[in-house]
N, CA, C and O of each residue as an XYZ file, in Angstrom:
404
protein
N     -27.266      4.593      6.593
C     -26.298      5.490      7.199
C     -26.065      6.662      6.243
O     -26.150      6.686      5.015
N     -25.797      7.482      6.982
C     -25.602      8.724      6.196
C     -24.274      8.965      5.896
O     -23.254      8.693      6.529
N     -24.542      9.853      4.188
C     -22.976     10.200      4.064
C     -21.758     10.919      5.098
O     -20.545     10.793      4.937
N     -22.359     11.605      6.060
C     -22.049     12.354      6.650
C     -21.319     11.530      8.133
O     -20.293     11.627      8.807
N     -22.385     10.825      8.108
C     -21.449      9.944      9.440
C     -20.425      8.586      8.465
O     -19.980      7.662      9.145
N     -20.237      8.588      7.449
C     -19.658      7.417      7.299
C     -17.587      8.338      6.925
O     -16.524      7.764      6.688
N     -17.919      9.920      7.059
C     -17.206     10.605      6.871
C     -16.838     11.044      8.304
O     -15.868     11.794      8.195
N     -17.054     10.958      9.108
C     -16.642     10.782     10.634
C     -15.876      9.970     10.987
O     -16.136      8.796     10.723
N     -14.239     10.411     11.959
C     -13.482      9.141     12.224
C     -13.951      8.530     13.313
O     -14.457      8.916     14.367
N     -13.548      6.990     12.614
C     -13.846      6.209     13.853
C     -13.459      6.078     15.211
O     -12.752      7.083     15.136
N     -13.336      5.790     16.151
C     -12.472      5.557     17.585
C     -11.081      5.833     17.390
O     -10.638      5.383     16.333
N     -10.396      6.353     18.003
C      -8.821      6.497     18.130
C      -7.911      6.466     16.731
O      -6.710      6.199     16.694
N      -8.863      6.844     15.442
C      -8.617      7.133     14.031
C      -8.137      8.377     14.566
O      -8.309      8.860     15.685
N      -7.279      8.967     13.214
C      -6.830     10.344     13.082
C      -6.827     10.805     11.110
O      -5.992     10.294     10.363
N      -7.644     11.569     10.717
C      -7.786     11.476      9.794
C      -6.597     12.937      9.396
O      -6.434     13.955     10.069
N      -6.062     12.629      8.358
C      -5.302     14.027      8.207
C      -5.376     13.955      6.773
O      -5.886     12.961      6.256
N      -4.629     15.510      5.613
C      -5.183     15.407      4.097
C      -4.705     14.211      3.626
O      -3.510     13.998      3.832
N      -5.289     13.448      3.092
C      -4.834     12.646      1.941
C      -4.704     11.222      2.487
O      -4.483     10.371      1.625
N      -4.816     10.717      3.998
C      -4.554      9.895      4.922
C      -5.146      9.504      6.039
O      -5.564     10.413      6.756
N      -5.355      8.052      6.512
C      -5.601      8.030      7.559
C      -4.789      7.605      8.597
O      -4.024      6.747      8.156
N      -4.661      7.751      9.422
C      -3.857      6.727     10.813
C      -4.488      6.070     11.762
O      -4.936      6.782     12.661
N      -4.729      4.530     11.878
C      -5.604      3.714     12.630
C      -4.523      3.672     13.856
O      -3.310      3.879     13.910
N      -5.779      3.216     15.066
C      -4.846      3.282     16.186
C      -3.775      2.127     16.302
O      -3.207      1.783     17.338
N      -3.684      1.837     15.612
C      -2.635      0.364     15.518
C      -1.603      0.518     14.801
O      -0.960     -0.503     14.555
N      -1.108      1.867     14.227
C      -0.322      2.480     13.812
C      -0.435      2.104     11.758
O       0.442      2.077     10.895
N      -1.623      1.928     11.712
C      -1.017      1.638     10.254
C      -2.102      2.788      9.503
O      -3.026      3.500      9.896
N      -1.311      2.481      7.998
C      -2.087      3.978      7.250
C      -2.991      3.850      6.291
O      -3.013      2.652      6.010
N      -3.533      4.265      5.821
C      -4.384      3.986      4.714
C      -4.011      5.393      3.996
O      -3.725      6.363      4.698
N      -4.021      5.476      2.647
C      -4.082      6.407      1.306
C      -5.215      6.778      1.124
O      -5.976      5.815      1.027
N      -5.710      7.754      1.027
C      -6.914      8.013      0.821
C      -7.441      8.470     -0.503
O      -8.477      8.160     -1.090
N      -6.619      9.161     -0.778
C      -6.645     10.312     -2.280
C      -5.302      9.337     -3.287
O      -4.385      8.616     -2.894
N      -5.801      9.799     -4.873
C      -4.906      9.154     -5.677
C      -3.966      9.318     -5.351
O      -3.278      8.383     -4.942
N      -3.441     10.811     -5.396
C      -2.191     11.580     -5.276
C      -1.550     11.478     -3.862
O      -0.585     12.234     -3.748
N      -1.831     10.752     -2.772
C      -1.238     10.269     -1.697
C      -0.968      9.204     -2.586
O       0.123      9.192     -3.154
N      -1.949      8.137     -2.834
C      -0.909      7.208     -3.206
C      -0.152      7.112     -3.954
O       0.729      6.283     -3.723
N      -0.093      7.821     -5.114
C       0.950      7.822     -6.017
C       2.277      8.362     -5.845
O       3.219      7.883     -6.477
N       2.482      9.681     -4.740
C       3.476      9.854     -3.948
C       4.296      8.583     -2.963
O       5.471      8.328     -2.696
N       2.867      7.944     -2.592
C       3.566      6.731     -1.294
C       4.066      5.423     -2.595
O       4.868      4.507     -2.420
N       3.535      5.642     -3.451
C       4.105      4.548     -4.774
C       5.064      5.011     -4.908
O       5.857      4.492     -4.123
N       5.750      6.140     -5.800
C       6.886      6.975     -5.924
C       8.096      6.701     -4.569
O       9.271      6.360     -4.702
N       7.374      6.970     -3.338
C       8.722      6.743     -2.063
C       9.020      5.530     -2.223
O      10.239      5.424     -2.356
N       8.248      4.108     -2.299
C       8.679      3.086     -2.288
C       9.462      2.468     -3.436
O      10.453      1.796     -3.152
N       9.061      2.657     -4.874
C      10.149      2.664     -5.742
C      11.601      3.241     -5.903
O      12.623      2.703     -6.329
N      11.327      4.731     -5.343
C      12.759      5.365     -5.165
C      13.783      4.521     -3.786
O      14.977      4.228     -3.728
N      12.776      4.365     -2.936
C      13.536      3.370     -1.561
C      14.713      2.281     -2.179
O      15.899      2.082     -1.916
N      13.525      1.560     -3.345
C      13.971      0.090     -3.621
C      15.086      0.161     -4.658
O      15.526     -0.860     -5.186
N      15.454      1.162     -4.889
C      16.581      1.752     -6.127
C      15.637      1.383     -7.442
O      16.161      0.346     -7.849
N      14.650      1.648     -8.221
C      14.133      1.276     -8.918
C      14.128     -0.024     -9.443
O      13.953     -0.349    -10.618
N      14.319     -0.684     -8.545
C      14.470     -2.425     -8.975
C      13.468     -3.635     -8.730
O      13.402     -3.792     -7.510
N      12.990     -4.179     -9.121
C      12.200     -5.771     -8.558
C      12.743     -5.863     -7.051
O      13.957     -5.878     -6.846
N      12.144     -5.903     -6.372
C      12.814     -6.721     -5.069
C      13.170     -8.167     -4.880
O      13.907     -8.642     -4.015
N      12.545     -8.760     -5.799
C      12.256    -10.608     -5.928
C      13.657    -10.428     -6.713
O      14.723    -10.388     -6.097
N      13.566    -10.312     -8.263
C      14.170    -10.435     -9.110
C      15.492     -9.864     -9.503
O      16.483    -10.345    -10.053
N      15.178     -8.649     -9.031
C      16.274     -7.519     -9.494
C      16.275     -6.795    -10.606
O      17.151     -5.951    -10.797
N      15.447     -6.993    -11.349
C      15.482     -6.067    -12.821
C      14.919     -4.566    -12.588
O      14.135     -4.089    -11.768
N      15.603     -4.074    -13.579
C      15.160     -2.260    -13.132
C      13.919     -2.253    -13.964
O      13.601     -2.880    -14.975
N      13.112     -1.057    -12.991
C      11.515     -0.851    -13.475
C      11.618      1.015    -13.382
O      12.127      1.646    -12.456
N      11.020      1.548    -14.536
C      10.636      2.522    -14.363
C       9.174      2.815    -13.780
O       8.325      1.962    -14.042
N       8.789      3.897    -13.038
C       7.947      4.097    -12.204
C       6.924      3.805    -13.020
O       5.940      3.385    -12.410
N       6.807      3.880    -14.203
C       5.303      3.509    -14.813
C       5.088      1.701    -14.952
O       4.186      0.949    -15.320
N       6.325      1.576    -14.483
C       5.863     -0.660    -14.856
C       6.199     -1.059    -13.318
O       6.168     -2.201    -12.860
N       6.484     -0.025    -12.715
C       6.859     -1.263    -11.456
C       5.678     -1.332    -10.809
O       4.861     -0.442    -11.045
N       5.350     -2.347     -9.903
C       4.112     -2.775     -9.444
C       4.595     -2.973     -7.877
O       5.532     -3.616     -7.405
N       3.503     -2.102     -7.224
C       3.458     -1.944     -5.376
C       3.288     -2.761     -4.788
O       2.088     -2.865     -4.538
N       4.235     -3.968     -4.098
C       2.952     -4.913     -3.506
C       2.912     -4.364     -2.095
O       3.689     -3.517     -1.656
N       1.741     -5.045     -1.316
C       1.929     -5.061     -0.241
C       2.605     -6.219      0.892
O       2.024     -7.281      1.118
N       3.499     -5.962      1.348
C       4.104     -7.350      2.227
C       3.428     -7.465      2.897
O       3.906     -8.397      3.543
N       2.126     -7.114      3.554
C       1.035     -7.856      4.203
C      -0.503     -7.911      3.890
O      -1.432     -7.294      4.411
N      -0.493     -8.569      3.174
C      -1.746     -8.316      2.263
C      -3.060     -7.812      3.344
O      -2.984     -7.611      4.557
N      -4.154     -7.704      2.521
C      -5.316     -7.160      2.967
C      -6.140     -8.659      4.022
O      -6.816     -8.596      5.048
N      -5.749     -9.724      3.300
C      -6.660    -10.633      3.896
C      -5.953    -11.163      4.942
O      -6.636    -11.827      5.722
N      -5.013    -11.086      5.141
C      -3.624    -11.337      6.123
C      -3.869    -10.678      7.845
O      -3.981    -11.075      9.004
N      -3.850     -9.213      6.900
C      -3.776     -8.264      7.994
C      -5.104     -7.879      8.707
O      -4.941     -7.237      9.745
N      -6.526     -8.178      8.310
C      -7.334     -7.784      8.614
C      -8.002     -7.014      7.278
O      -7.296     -6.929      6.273
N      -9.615     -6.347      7.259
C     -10.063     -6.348      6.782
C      -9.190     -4.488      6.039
O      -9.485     -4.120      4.902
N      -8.307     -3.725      6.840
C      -8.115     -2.844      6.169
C      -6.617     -2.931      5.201
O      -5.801     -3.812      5.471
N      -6.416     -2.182      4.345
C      -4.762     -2.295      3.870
C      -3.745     -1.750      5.207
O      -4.143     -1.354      6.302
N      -2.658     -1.843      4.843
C      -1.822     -1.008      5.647
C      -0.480     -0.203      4.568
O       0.572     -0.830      4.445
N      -0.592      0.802      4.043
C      -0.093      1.699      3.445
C       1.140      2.412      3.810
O       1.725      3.254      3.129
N       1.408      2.040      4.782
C       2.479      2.605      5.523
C       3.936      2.053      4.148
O       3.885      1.036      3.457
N       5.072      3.113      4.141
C       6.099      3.001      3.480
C       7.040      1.358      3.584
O       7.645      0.779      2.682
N       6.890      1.025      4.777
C       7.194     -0.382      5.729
C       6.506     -1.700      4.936
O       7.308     -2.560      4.574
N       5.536     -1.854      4.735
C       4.456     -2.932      4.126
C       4.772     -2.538      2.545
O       4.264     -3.252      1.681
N       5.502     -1.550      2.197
C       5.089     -1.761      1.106
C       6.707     -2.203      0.199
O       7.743     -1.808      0.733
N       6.825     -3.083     -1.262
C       7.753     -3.216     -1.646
C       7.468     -3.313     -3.477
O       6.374     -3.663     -3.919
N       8.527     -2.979     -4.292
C       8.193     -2.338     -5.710
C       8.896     -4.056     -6.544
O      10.048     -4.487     -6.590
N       7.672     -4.594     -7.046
C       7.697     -5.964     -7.674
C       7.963     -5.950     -9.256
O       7.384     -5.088     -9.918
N       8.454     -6.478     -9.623
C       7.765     -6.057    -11.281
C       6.471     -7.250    -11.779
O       6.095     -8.188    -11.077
N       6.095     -7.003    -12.773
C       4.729     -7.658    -13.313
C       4.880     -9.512    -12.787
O       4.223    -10.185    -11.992
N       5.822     -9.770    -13.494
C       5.677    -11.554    -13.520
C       5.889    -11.481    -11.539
O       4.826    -11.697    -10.957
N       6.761    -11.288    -10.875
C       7.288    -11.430     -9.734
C       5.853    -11.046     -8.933
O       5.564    -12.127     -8.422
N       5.184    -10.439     -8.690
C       4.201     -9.772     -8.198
C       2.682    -11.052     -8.792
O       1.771    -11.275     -7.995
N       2.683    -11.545     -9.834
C       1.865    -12.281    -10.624
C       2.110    -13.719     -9.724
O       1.238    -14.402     -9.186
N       3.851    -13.990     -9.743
C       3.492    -15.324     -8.509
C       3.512    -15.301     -7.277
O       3.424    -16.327     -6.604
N       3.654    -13.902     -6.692
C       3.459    -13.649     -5.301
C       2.286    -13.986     -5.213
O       2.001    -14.945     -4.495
N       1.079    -13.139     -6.072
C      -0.567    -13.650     -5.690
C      -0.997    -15.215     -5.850
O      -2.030    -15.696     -5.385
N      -0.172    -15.800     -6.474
C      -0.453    -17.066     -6.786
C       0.315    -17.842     -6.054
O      -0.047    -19.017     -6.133
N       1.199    -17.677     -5.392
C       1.398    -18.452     -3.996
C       0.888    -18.449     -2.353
O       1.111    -19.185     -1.392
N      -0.175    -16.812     -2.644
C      -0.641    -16.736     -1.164
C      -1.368    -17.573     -0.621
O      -2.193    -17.559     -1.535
N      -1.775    -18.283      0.066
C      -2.832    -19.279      0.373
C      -4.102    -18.271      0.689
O      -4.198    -17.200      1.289
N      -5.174    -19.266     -0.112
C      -6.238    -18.730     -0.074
C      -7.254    -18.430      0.942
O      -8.285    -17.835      0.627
């Protein structure tokens, strides 16, 4: 396949800068700087805090999870502001280690 068609949206996709929108309403990040903005909204959302725990995180230690993981949801992420919540290191460390495999 060519580069060129793998850069073509798929069916009822909407590709816009920095983003995609699947027809099922969810988003994907495309570019760093989308995500690091959509990282940034969700920490500022969460008052800079753990969501599990509660301890305050500055934007460089807090960690993004997703509340519906990749293997959960299907084979794509979903990026949307909604799925996403600001963990800190250990809290986020036994989230992955309680998901069933």
């Amino acid at each position: 396949m060519s580069a060129a068609a793998l850069m073509l949206p798929k069916p009822g996709e909407r590709r816009l800068p920095g983003k995609i929108l699947l027809p099922d309403g969810r988003e994907i990040c495309r570019t760093g700087a989308t995500w690091k903005a959509r990282r940034r909204q969700a920490w500022e959302r969460d008052g800079h805090c753990c969501q599990d725990c509660g301890i305050g995180l500055s934007l460089e230690w807090a960690e993004i999870d997703h509340v519906m993981p990749r293997r959960m949801g299907g084979g794509w992420r979903d990026d949307r502001l909604e799925n996403l919540r600001t963990l800190c290191s250990p809290c986020h460390r036994r989230r992955h280690e309680a998901r069933p495999q």
